[in-house]
N, C-alpha and C positions, 0 to 999 in steps of 0.2 A: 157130238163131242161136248162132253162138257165143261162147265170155264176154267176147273182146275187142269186139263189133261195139258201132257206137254207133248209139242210137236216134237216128232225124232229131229237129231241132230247127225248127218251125214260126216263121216270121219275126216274127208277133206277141208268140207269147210272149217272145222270145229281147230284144224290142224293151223289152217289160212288165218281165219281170224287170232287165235292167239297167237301164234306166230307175229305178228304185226306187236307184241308187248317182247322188248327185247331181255334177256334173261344172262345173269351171270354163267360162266363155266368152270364146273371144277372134278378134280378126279379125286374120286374116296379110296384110300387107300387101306389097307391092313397088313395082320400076317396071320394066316391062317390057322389051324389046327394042325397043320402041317410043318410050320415055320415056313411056309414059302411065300411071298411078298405077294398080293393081290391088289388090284386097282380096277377103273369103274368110273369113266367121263359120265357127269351129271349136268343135267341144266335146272336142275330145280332146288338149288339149294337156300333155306333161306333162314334167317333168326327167330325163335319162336318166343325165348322170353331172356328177364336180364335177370328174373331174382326166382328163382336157380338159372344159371348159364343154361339154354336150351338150343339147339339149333336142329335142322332134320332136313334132311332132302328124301327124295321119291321116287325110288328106283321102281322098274319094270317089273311083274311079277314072273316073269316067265325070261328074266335076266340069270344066266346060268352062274354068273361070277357074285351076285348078289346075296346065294347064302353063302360064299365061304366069311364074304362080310360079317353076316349078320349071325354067325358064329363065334366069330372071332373078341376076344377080349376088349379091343378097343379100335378106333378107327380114327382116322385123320383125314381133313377134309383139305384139298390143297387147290388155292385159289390159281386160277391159270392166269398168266400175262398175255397179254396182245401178242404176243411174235411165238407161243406157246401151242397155235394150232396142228401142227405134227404132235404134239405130246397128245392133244386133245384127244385125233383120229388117233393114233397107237390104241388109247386105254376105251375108243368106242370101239374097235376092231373083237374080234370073237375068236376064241382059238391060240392067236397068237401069244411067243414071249412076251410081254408088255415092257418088263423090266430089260429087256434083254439092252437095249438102247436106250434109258434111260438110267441117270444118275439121280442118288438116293441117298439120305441119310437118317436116320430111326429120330424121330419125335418123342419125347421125354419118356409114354407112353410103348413105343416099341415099332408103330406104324409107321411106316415111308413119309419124308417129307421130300418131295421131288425139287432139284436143283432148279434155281430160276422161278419159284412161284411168288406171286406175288404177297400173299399170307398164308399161314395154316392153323388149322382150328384141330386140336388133337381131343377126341371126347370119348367117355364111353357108352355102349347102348344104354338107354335108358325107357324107351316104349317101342312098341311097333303095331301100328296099325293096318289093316285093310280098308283100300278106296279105290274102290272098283277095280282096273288093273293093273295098280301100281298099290304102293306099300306107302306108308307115313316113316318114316324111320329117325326117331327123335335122339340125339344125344346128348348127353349132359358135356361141357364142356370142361375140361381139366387143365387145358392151355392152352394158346395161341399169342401168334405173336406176327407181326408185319417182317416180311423177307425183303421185300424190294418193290420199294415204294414207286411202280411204274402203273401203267393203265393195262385194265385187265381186260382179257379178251373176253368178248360176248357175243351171246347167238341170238339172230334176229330177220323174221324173213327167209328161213332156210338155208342161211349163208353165216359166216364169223367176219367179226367187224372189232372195231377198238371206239372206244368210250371220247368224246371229244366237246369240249364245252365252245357252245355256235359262237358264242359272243369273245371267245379268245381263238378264232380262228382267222387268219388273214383271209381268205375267199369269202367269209359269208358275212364280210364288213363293210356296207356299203359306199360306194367310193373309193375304196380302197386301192381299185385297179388303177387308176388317176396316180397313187402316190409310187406305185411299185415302178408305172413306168417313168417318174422322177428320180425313184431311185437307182434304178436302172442307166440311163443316161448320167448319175452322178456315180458311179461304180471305178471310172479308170481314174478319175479325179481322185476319189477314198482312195483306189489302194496304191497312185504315185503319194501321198497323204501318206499313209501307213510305213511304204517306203522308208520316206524322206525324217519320220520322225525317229520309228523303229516302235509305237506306240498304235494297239487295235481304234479303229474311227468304225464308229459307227452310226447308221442312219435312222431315226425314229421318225414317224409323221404321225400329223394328230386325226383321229377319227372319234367325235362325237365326245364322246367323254373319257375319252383315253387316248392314249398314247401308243403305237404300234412301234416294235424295231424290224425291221422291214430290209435292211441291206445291211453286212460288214466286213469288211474287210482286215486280214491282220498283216503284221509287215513280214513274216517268214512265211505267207502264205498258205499255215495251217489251217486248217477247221476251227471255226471263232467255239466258244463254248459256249455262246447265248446263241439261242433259238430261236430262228428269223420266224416271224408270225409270234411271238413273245406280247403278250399288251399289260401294259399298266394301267393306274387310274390315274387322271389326269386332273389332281387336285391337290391342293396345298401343301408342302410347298414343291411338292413334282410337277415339271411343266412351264416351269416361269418362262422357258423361253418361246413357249407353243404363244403366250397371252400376251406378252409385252406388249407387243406392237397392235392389242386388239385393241377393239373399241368398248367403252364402258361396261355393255352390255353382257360380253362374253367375261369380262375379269371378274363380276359379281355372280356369273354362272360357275365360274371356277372359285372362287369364294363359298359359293355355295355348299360343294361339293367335298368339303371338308368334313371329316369322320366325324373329329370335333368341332363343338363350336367356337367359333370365332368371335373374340371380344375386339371392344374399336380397337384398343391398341394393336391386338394382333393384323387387322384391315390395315390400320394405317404403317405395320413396319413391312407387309407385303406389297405395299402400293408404293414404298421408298426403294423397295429389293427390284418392282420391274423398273421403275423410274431407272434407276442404273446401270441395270440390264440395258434398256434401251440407249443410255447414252454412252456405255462402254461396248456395246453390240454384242458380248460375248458374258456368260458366268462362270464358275468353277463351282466345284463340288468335293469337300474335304473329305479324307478318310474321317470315318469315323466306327463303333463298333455296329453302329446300325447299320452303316453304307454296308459293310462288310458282311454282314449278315443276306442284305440283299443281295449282292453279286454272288455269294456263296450260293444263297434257294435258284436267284436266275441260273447259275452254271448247274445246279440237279436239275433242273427242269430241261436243260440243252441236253442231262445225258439219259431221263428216262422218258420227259413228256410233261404236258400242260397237266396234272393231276390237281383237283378242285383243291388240297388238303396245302400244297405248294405255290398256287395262288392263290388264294387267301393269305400266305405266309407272306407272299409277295408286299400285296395290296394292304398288309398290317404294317411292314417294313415300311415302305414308302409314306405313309402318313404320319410317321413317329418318327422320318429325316426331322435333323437339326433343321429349324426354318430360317434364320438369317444366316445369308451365305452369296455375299456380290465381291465382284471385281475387287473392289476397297477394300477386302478384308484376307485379300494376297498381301502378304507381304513379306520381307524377310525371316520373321519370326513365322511363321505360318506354309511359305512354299511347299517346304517339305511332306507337308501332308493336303497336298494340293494331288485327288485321286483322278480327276477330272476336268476338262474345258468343254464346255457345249458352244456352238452359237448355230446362227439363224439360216435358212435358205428362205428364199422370198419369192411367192408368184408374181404374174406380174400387178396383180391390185394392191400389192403390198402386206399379205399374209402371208405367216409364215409357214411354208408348206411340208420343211424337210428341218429337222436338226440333227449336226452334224456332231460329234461327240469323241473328242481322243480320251479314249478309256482305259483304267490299269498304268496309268503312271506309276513309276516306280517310287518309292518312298524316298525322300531325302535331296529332291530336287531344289535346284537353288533356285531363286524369283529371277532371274536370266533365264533360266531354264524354262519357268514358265511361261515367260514372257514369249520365249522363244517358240513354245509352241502353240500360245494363244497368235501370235503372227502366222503362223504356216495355217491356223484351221481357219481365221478369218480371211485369209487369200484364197486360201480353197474353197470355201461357205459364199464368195464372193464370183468365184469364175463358176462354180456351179448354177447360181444365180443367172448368170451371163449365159450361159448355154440353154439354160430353160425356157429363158425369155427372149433371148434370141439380140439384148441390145446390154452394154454396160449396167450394171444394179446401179450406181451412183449411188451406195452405202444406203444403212439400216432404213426403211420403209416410217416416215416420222409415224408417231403417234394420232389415233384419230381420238 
C-alpha cells in the first residue's frame, strides 16, 4: 500500500464518530411547481458567507421531496425549537401530508414559514453542487428574521436534545446540592413570607463567582416568572450581600470581577455600601430603568430558556446597576421606588449561604411600608438561620 492510499471507512463508524459533533435542525421549505407547499427535515445546514448572504444545507441525493425544492423559485430554511421534534419526525417522514398538521405562513418570498420556529432564512437557489451522495445546495439569502427567541432543537448521538450552557445549569455547579437542600428546608418559611407580605421572596446562593436563584415562592401561589437554576455574576455592585460579611480576601475577589475597572474612589464607596450592609443586616434595591430591564430579560428567560443572546443581556444589565444603594438611602423621599429588600441567611461559621429577597414591590410604597417589610424578611432570614444550624443565629455573623 502505498503512503498516499486511504484506508476505507465502514458506514457505521463514519455515522458514530460524526455523530458525536451535535448539529442544528431544520425543515426547508418551499412551493412547488405545483403550488403545493413542500418541506424536508435537514441537519446540515450551515452559513457559507456574509458578503453576498450565502447559506446551503445538504440534502440526500436519492431524497424524493428534494427536487421538487430544488425546482422551486425559492426556499426557506426554518430553524426548529427544542419542544419542535414532532415537526422534525413529520417533515423526515416519506409519503405522508407533511402540512396536513402543521401551521404555516408564506415568507416574503412565497415559501412556508412554520408556526413556532425559532428563526427563518428565506433564499433563493443560487448553486448546486455534487458531493458524493448528497448535494451542496447554496442560497443567496433575501430575508430572515428571529421568530422566537427560545433554544433550538439539535441532533447528537442519534437522539434530539436542547442546547444548554453547563456553567448556567443548577446540576453541573459544584456544591450546588448543599444549597438547594438549604433551600429546600427554608421553602415553608419563603412562602408563610410571601403570605404574610402578599410580595414574591426569593432564594439566591452563591457559587463560585456567581450567584444562583434556586427557590421561590409567590403569595397567590402562582408559577414565580424567574427560572429557578437562573445564575448571575457575582460582581460589582450585585451580590453585596453574598460578601459583606466575607473576609478581605473574597471582597477584593469580587472587586475583582468588575466589567469595568474600578478607581479607589469607586473601592472605597463599595467598601462603605457592605460596611452598612453589615451593620443594618439587610439592603434594598431601587427601581430603576436598568433594574427593569433586567427583571424584564430574567422574566423571557423563565418563559423560553437560558439562551447565551439573553444572558449576556442579563450579565450587561447587572454591571451597569446604579452602584450606591444601602439602607441610608431609604427614605421618605425615596420609598416609593424601593423595588426590592434582600438580606442574609448564615451557616453556621458565619457565611452567608442563602439570600432571601421580597421582590416586585409595588411602586409607591410608603417608608412604614418598607420598614415593614424589611421587619417580616429579617425575622424570616433569622428563623431560617435557626433551623439550618439547628441553634438561635444571635443576629448578622460580625465581620472578619
Amino acid at each position: 500500500m502505498s503512503d498516499n492510499a486511504v484506508s476505507p471507512i465502514d458506514a457505521p463508524s463514519f455515522r458514530t464518530v460524526l455523530g458525536h459533533f451535535p448539529t442544528g435542525v431544520c425543515v426547508v421549505t418551499a412551493i412547488d411547481a405545483a403550488g403545493t407547499p413542500v418541506g424536508m427535515a435537514v441537519g446540515s445546514f450551515t452559513s457559507v458567507s456574509l458578503d453576498p448572504p450565502l447559506v446551503a444545507f445538504l440534502p440526500d441525493r436519492s431524497s424524493t421531496t428534494f427536487p421538487r425544492i430544488r425546482d422551486a423559485a425559492s426556499f426557506c430554511v426554518n430553524v426548529l425549537a427544542a419542544d419542535q421534534e414532532p415537526v422534525c419526525r413529520t417533515f423526515a417522514s416519506r409519503g405522508a401530508d407533511k402540512f396536513a398538521t402543521v401551521s404555516w405562513r408564506p415568507a416574503p418570498s412565497g415559501a412556508p414559514i412554520l408556526d413556532g420556529v425559532v428563526a427563518w432564512i428565506d433564499c433563493v437557489p443560487d448553486t448546486l453542487h455534487e458531493a458524493g451522495d448528497h448535494y451542496i445546495c447554496i442560497g443567496r439569502v433575501t430575508d430572515l428574521a428571529v421568530e422566537n427567541p427560545t433554544l433550538p432543537l439539535l441532533f447528537f448521538q442519534g437522539g434530539y436534545g436542547a442546547f444548554s450552557l453547563g456553567s448556567l445549569v443548577v446540576g453541573a455547579r459544584p456544591g450546588l446540592t448543599e444549597h438547594l437542600v438549604r433551600a429546600d428546608r427554608a421553602r415553608d418559611e419563603m412562602e408563610r413570607l410571601a403570605d404574610r407580605t402578599g410580595v414574591e421572596v426569593l432564594a439566591l446562593a452563591p457559587s463560585g463567582d456567581t450567584f444562583v436563584l434556586v427557590a421561590s415562592a409567590s403569595p397567590d401561589g402562582t408559577a414565580s416568572p424567574h427560572r429557578i437554576g437562573m445564575t448571575m455574576p457575582l460582581a460589582p455592585p450585585a451580590g453585596r450581600v453574598f460578601v459583606a460579611w466575607a473576609g478581605r480576601e473574597r471582597i477584593e475577589q469580587w472587586f475583582a470581577r468588575s466589567v469595568e475597572p474600578l478607581t479607589e474612589q469607586d473601592r472605597m464607596s463599595l467598601d462603605q455600601e457592605l460596611a452598612a450592609v453589615r451593620e443594618s443586616g439587610w439592603t434594598p434595591a431601587f427601581s430603576s430603568e436598568r433594574l427593569d430591564d433586567l427583571w424584564q430579560t430574567i422574566g423571557r428567560i423563565g418563559q423560553v430558556g437560558q439562551t447565551p443572546s439573553l444572558v449576556r443581556h442579563v450579565t450587561e444589565a447587572i454591571t451597569h446597576l446604579e452602584r450606591h444603594s444601602t439602607p441610608d438611602d431609604v427614605t421618605e423621599d425615596t420609598a416609593g421606588s424601593v423595588q426590592a429588600v434582600m438580606a442574609p441567611v448564615f451557616g453556621p461559621d458565619g457565611d452567608v449561604v442563602l439570600k432571601l429577597s421580597l421582590t416586585g414591590i409595588p411602586r409607591g410604597a410608603t417608608l412604614e411600608r418598607i420598614h415593614e417589610l424589611r421587619d417580616e424578611l429579617l425575622a424570616a432570614c433569622a428563623r431560617v438561620t435557626e433551623a439550618l444550624n439547628g441553634r438561635p443565629p444571635g443576629g448578622p455573623a460580625p465581620a472578619r
